[in-house]
N, CA, C and O atoms as a GROMACS GRO file, in nm:
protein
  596
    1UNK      N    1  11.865   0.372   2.540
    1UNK     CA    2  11.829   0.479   2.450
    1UNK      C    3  11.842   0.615   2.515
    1UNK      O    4  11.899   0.704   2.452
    2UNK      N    5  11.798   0.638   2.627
    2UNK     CA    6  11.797   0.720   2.742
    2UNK      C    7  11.921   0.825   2.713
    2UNK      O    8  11.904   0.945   2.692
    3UNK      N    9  12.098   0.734   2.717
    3UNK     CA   10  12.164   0.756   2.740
    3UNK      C   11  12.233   0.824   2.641
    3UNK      O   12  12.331   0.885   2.685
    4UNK      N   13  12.205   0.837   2.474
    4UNK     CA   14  12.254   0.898   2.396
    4UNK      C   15  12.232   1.062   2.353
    4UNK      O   16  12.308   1.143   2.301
    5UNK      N   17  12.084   1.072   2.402
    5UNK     CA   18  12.082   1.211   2.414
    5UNK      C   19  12.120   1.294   2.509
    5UNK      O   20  12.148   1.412   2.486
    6UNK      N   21  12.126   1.214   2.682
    6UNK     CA   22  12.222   1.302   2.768
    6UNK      C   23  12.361   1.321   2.701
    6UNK      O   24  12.411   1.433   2.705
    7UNK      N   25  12.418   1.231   2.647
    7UNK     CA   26  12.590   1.201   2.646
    7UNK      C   27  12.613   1.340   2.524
    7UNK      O   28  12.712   1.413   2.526
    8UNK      N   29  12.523   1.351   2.446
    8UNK     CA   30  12.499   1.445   2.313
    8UNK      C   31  12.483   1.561   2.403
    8UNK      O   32  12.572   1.644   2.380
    9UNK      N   33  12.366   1.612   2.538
    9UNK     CA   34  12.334   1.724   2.554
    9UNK      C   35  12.495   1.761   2.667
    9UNK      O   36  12.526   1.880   2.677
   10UNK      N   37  12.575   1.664   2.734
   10UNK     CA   38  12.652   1.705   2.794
   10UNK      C   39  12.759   1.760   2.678
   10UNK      O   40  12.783   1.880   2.670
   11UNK      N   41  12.813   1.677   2.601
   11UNK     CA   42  12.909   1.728   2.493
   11UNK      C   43  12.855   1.854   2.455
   11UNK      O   44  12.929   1.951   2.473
   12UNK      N   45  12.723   1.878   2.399
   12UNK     CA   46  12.685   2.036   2.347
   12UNK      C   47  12.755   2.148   2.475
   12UNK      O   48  12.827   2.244   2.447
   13UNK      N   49  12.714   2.107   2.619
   13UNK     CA   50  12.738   2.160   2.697
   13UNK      C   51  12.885   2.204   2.752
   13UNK      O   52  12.909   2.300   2.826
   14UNK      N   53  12.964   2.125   2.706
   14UNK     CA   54  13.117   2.128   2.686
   14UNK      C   55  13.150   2.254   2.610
   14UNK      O   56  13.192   2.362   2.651
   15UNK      N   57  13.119   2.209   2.486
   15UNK     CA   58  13.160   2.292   2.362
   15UNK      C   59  13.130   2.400   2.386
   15UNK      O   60  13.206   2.497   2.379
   16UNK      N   61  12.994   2.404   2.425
   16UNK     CA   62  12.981   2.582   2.441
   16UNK      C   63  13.028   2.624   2.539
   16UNK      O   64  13.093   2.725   2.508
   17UNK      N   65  13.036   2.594   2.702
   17UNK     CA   66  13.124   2.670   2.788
   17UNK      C   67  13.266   2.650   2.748
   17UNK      O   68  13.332   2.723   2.822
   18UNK      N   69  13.364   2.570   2.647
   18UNK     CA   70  13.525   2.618   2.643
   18UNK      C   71  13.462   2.742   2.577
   18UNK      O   72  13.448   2.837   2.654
   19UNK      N   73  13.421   2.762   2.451
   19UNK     CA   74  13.418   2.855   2.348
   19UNK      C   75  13.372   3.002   2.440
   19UNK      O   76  13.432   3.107   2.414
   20UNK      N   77  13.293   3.000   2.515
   20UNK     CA   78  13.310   3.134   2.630
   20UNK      C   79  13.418   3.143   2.708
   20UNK      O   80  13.481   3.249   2.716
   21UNK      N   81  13.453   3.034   2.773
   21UNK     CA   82  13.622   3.042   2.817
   21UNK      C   83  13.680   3.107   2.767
   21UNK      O   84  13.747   3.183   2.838
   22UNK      N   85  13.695   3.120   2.619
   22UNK     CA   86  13.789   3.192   2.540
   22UNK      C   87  13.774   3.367   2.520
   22UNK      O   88  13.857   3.453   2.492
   23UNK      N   89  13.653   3.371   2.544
   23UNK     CA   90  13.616   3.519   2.475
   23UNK      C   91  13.689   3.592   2.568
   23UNK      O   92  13.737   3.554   2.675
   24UNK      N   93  13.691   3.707   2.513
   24UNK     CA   94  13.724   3.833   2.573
   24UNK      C   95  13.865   3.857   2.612
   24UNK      O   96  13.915   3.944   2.684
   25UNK      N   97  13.930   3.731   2.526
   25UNK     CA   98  14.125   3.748   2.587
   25UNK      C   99  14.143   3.715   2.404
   25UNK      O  100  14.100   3.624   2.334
   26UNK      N  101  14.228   3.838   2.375
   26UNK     CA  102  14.284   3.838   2.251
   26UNK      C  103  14.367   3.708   2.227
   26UNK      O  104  14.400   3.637   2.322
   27UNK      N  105  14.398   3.680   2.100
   27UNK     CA  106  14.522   3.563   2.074
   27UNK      C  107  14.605   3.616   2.005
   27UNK      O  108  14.706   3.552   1.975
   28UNK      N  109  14.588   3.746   1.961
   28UNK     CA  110  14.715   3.832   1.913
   28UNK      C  111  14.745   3.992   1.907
   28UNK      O  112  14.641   4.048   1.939
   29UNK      N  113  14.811   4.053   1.889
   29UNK     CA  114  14.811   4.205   1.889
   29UNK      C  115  14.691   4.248   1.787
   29UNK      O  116  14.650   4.184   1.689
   30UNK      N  117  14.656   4.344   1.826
   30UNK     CA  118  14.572   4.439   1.688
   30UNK      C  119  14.671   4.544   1.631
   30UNK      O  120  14.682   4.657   1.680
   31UNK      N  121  14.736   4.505   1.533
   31UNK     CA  122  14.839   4.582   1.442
   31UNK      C  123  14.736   4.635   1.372
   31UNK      O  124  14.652   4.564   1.316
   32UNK      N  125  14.736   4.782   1.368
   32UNK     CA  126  14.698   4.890   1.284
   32UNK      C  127  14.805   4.971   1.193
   32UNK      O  128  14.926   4.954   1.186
   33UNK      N  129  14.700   5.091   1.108
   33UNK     CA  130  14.806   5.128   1.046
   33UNK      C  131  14.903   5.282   1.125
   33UNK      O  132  14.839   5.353   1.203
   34UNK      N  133  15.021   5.308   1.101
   34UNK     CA  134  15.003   5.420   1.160
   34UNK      C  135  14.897   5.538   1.156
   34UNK      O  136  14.832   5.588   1.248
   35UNK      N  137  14.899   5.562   1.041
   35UNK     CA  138  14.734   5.722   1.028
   35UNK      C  139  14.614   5.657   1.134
   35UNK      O  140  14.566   5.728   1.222
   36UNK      N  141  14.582   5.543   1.117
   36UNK     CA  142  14.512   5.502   1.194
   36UNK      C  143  14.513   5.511   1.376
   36UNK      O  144  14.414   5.535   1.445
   37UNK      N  145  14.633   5.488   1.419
   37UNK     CA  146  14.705   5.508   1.499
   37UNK      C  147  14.660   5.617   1.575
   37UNK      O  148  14.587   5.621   1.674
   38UNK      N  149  14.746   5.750   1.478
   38UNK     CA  150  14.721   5.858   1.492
   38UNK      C  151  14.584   5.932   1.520
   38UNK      O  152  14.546   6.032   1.581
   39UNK      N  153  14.541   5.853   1.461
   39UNK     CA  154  14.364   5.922   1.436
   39UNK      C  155  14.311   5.874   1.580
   39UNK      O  156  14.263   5.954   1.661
   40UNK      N  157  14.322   5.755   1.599
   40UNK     CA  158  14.258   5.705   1.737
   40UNK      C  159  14.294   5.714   1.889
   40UNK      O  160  14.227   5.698   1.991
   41UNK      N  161  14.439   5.748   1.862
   41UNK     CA  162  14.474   5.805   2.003
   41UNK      C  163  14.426   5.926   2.014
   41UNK      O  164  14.452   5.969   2.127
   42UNK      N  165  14.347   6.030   1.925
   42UNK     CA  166  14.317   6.158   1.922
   42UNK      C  167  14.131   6.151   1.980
   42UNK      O  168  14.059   6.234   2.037
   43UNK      N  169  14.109   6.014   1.931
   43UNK     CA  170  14.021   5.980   2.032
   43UNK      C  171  13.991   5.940   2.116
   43UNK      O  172  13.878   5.955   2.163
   44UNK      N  173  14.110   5.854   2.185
   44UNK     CA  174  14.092   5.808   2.314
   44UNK      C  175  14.262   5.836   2.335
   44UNK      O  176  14.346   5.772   2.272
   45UNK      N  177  14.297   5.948   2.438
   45UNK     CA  178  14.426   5.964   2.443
   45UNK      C  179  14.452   5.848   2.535
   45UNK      O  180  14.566   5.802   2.530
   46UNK      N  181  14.376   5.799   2.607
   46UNK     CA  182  14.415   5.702   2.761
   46UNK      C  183  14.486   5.576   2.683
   46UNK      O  184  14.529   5.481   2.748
   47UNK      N  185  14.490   5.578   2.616
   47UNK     CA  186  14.595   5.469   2.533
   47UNK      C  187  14.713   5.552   2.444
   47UNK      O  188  14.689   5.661   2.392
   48UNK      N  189  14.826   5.493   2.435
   48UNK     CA  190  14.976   5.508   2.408
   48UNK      C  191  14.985   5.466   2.211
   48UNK      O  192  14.889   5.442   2.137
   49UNK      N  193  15.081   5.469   2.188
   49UNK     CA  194  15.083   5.388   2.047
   49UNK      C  195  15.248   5.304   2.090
   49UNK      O  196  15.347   5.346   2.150
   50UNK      N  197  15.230   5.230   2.053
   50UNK     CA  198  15.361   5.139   1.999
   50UNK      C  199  15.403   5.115   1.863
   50UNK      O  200  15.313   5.087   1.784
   51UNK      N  201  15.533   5.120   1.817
   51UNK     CA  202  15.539   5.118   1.740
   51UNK      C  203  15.656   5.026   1.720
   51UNK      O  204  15.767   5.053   1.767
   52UNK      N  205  15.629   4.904   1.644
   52UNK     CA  206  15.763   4.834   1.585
   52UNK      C  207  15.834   4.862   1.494
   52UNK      O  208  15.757   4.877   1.399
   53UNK      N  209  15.960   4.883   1.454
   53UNK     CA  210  16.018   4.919   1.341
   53UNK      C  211  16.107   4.788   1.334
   53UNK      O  212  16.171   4.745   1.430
   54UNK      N  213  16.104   4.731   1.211
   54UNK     CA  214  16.130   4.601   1.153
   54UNK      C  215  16.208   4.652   1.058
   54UNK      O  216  16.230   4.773   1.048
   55UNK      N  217  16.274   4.531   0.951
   55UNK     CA  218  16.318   4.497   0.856
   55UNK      C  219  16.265   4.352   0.803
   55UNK      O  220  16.207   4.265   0.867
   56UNK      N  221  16.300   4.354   0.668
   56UNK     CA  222  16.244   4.243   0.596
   56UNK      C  223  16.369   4.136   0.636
   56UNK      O  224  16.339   4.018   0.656
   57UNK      N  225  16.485   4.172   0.643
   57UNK     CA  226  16.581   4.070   0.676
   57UNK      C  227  16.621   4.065   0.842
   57UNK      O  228  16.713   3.990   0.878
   58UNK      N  229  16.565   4.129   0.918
   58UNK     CA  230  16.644   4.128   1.070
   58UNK      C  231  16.569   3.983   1.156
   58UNK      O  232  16.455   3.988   1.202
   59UNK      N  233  16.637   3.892   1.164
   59UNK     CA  234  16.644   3.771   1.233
   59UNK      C  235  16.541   3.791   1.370
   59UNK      O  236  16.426   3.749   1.364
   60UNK      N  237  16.591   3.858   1.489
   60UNK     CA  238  16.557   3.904   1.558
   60UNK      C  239  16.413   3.972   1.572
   60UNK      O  240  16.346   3.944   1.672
   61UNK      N  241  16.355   4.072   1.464
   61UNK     CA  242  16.253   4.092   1.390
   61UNK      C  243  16.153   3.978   1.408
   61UNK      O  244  16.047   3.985   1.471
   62UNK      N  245  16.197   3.882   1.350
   62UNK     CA  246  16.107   3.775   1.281
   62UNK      C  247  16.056   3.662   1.420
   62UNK      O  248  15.955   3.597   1.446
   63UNK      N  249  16.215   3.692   1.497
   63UNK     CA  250  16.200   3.603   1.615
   63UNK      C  251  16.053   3.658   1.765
   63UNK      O  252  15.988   3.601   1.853
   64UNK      N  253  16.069   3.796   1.709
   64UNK     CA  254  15.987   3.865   1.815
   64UNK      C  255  15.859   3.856   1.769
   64UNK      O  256  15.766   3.856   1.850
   65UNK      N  257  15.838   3.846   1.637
   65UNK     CA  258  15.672   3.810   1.589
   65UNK      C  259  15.626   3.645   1.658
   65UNK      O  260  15.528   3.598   1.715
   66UNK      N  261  15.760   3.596   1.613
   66UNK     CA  262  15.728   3.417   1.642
   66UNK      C  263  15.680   3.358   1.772
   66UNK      O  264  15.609   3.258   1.787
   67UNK      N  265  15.755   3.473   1.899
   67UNK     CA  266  15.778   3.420   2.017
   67UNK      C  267  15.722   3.577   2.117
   67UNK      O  268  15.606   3.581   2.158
   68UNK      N  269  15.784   3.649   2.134
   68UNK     CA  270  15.711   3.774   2.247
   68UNK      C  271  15.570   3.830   2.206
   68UNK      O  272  15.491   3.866   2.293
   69UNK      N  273  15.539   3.839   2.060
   69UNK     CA  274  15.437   3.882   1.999
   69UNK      C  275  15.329   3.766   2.028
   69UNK      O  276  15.208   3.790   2.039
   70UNK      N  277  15.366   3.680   2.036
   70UNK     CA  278  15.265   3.535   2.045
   70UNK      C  279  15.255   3.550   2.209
   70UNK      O  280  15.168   3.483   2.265
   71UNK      N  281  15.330   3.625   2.280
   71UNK     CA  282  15.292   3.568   2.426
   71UNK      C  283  15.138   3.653   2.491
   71UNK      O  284  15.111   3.772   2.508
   72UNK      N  285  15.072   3.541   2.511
   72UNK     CA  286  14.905   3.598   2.604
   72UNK      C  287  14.963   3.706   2.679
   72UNK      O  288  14.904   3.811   2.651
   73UNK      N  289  15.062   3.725   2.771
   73UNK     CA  290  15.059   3.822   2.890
   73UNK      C  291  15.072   3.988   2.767
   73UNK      O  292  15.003   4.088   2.781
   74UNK      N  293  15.177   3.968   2.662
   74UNK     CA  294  15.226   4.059   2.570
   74UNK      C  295  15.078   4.111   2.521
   74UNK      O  296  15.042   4.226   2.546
   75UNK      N  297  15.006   4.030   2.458
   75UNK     CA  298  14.874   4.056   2.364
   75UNK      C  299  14.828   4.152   2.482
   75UNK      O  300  14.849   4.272   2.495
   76UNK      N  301  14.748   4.047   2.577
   76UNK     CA  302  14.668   4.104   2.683
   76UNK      C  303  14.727   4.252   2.702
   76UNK      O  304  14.634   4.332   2.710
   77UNK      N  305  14.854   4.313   2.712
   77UNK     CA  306  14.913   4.444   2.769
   77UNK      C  307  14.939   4.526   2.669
   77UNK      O  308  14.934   4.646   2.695
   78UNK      N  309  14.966   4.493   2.557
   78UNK     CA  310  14.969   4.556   2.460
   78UNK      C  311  14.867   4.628   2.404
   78UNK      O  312  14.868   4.745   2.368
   79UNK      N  313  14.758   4.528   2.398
   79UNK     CA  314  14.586   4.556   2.318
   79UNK      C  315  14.512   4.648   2.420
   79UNK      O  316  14.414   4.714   2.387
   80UNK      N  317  14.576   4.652   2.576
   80UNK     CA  318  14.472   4.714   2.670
   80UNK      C  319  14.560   4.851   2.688
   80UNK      O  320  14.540   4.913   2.792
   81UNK      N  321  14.636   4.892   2.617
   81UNK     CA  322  14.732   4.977   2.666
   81UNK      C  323  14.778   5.060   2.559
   81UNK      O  324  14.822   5.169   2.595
   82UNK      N  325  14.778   5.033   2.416
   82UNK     CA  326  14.856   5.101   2.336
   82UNK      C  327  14.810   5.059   2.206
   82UNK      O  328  14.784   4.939   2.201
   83UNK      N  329  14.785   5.149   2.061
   83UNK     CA  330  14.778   5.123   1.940
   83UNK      C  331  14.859   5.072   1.872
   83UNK      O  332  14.923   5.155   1.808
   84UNK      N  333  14.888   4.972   1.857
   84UNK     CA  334  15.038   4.859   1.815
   84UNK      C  335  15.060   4.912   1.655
   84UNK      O  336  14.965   4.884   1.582
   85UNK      N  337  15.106   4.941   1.629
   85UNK     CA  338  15.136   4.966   1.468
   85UNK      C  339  15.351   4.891   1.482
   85UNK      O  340  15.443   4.892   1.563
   86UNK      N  341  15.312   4.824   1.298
   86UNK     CA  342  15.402   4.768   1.249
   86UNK      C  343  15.465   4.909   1.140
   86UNK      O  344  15.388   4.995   1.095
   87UNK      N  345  15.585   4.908   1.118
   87UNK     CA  346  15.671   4.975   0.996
   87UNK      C  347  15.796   4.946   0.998
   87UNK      O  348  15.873   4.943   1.094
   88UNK      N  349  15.821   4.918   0.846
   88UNK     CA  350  15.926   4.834   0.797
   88UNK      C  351  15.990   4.971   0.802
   88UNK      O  352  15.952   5.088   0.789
   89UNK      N  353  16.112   4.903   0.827
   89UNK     CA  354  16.179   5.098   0.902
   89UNK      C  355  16.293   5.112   0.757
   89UNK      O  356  16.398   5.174   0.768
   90UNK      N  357  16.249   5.042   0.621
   90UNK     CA  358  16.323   5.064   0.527
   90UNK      C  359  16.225   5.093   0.401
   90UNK      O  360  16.248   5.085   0.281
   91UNK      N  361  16.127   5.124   0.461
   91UNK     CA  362  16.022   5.147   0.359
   91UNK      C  363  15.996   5.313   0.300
   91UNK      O  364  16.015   5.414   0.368
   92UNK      N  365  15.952   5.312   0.167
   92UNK     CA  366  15.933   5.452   0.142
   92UNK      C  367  15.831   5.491   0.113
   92UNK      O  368  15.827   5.596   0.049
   93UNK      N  369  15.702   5.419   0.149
   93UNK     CA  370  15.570   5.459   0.187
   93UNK      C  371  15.590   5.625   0.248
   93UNK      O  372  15.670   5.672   0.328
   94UNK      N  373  15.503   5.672   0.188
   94UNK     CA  374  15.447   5.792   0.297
   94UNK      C  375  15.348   5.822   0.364
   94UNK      O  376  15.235   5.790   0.326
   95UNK      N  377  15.371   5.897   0.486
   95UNK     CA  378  15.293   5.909   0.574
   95UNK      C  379  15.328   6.060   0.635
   95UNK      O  380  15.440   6.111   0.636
   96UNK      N  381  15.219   6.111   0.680
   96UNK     CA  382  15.189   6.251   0.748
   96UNK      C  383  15.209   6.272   0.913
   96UNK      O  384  15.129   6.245   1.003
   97UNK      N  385  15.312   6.316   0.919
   97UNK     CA  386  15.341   6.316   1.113
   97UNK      C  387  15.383   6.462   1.195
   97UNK      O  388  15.493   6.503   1.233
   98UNK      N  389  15.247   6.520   1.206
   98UNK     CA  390  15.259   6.637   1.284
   98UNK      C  391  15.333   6.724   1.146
   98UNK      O  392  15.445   6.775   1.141
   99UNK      N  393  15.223   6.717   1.041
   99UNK     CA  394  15.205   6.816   0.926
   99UNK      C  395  15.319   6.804   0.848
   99UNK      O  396  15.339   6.885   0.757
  100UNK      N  397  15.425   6.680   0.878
  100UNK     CA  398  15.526   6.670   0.750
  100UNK      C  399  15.522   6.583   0.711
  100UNK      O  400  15.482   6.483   0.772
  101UNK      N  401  15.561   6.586   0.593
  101UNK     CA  402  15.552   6.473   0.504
  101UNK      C  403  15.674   6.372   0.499
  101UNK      O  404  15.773   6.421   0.444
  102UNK      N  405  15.686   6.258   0.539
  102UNK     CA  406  15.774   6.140   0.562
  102UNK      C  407  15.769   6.016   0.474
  102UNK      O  408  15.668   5.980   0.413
  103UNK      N  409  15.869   5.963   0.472
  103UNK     CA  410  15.880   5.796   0.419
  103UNK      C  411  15.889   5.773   0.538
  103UNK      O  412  15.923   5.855   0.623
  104UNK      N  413  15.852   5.624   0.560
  104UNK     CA  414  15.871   5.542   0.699
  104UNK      C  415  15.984   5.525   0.747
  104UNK      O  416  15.995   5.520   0.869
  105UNK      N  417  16.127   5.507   0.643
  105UNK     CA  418  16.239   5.530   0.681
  105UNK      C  419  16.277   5.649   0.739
  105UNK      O  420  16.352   5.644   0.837
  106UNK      N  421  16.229   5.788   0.684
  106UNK     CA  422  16.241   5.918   0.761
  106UNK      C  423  16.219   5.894   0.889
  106UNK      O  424  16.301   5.908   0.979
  107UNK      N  425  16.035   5.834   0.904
  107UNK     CA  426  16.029   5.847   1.082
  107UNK      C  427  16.110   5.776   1.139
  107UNK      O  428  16.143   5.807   1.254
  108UNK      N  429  16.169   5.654   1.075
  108UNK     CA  430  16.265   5.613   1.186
  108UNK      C  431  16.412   5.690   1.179
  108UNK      O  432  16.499   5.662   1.262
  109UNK      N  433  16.423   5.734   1.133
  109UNK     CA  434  16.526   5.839   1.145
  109UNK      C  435  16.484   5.914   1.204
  109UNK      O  436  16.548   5.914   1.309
  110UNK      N  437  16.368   6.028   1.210
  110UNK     CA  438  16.344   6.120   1.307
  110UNK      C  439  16.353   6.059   1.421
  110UNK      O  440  16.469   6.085   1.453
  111UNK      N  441  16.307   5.990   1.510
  111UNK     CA  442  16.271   5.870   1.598
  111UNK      C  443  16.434   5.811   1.606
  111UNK      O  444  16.430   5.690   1.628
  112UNK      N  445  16.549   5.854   1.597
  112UNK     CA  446  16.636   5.777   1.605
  112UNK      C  447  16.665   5.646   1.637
  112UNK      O  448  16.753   5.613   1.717
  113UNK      N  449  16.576   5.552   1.560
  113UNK     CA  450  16.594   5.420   1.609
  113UNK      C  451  16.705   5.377   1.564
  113UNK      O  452  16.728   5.391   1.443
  114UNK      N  453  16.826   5.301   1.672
  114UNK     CA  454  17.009   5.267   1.618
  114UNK      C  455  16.976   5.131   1.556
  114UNK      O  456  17.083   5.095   1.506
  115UNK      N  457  16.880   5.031   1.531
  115UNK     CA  458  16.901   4.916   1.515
  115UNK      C  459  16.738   4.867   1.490
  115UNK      O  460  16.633   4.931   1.484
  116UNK      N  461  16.766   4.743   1.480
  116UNK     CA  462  16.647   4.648   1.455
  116UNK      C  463  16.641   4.471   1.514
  116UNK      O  464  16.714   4.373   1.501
  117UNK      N  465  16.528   4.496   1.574
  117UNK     CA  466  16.409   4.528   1.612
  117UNK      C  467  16.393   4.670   1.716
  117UNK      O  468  16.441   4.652   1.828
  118UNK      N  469  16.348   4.770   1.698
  118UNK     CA  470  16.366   4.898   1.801
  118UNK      C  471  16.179   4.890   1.811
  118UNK      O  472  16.098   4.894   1.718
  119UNK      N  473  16.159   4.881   1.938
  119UNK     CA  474  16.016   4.971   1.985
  119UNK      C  475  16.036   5.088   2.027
  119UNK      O  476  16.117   5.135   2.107
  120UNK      N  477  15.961   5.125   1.971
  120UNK     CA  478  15.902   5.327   1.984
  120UNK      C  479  15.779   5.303   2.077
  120UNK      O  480  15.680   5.243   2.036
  121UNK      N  481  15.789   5.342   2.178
  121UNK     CA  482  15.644   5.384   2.290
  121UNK      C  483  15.607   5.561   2.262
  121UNK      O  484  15.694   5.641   2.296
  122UNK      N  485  15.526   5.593   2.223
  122UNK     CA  486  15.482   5.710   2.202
  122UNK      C  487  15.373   5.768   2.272
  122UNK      O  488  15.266   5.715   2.242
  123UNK      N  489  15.363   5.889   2.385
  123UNK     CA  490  15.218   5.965   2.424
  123UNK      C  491  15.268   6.076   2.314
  123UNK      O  492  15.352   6.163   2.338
  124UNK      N  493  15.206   6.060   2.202
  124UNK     CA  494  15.154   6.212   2.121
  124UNK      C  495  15.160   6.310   2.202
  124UNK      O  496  15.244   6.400   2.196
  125UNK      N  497  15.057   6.300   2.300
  125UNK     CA  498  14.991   6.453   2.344
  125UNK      C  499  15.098   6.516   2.426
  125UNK      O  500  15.092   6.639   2.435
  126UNK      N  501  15.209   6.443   2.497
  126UNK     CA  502  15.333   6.512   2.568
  126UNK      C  503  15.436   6.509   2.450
  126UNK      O  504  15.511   6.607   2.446
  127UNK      N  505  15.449   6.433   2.373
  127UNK     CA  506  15.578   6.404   2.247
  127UNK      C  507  15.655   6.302   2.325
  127UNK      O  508  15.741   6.238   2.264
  128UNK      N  509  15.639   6.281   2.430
  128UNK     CA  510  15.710   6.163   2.516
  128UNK      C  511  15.728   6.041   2.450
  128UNK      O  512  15.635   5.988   2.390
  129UNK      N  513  15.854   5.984   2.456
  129UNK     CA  514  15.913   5.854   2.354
  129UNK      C  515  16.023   5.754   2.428
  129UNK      O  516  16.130   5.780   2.485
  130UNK      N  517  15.970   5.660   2.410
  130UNK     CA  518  16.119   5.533   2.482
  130UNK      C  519  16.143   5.465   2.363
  130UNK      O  520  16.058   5.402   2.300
  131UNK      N  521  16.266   5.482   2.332
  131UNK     CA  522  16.313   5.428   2.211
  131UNK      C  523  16.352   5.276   2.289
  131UNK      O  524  16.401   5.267   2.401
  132UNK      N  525  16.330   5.205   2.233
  132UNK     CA  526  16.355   5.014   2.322
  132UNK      C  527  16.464   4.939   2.231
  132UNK      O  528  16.406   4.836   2.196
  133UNK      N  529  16.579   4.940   2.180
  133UNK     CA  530  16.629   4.877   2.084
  133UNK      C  531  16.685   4.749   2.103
  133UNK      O  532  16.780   4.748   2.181
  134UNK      N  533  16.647   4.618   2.042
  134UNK     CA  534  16.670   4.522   2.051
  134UNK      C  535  16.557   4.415   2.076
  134UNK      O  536  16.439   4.442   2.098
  135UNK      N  537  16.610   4.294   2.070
  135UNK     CA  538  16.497   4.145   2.091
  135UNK      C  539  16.459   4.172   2.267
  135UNK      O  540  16.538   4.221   2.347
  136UNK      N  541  16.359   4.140   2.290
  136UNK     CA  542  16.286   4.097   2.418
  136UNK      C  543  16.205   3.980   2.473
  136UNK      O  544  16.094   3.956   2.426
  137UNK      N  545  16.234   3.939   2.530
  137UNK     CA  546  16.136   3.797   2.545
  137UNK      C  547  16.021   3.883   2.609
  137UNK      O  548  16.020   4.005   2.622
  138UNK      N  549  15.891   3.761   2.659
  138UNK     CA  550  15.794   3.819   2.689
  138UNK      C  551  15.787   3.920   2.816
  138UNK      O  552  15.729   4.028   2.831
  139UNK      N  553  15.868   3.846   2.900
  139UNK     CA  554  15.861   3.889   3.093
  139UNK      C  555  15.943   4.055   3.070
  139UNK      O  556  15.910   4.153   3.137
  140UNK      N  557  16.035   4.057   2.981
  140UNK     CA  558  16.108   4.160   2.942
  140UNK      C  559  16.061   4.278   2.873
  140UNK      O  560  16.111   4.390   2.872
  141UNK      N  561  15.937   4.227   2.804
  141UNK     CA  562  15.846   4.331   2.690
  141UNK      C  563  15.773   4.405   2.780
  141UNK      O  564  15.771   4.528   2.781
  142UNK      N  565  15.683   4.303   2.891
  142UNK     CA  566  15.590   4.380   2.943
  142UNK      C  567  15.654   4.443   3.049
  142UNK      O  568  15.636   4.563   3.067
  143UNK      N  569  15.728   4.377   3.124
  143UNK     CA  570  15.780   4.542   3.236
  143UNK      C  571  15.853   4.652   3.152
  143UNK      O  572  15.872   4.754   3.219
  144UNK      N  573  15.911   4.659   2.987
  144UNK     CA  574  15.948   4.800   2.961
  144UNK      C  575  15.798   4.858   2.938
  144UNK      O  576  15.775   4.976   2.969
  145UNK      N  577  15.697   4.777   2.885
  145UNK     CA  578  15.540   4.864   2.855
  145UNK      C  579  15.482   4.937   2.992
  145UNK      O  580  15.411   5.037   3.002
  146UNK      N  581  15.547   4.836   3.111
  146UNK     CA  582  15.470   4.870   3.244
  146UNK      C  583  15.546   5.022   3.281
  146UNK      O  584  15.493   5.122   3.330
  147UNK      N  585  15.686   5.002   3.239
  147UNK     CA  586  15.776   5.124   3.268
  147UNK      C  587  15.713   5.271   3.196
  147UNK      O  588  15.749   5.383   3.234
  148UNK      N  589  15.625   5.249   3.100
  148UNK     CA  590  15.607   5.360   3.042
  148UNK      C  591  15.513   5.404   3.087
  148UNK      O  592  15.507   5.527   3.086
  149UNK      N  593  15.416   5.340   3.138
  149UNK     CA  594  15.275   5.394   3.190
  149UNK      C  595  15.315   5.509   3.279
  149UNK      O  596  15.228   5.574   3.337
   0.00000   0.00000   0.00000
């Protein structure tokens, strides 16, 4: 009889130390919106913004959500480093960027992005920008993020 409530209090004891194991390491980017973006690097400049510019049809696009976006080292560097924002770089949403008025396709035109998938690394407060164009695996994502620091 003895033996069913240890075997019960060790299992409780399991469960709860994986479930702290886990805390405090993201399992995916925090995609915001751009205004949002904007607004919060104005409060904490010590972080960057990133910005993906996608399409609804670019292969490559879809492959970087599936596979570099999913990678722990990517999350972890991304989330501690920069305001991740998504925009469909064919969209005609508007949005407000340094008092003009834009479709999302504009900013990526201002932003000369040549292609898709393109990352935009942005410090606002210098106007400083690395346009990144193309697919990246993970080992490849984070040394261009490390390059920008």
């Amino acid at each position: 009889m003895m033996k069913k409530p240890l075997i019960l209090a060790l299992i409780c004891l399991l469960i709860s130390t994986a479930s702290f194991a886990g805390r405090g390491q993201d399992k995916e980017i925090k995609w915001i919106s751009f205004e949002d973006a904007m607004k919060m690097v104005e409060k904490n400049p010590s972080k960057h913004i990133m910005i993906d510019f996608y399409t609804s049809w670019c292969g490559y696009c879809k492959k970087l959500d599936k596979t570099t976006f999913k990678d722990k080292d990517v999350v972890q560097a991304v989330n501690k480093d920069f305001y991740a924002v998504k925009i469909d770089a064919e969209s005609t949403e508007r949005i407000t960027y340094k008092g003009e008025s834009l479709t999302y396709a504009e900013l990526a035109k201002k932003f000369k992005v040549p292609g898709y998938p393109t990352i935009l690394l942005l410090k606002p407060e210098k106007d400083a920008t690395s346009v990144e164009p193309g697919y990246k695996n993970a080992k490849q994502f984070t040394r261009m993020l490390e390059r920008f620091e």
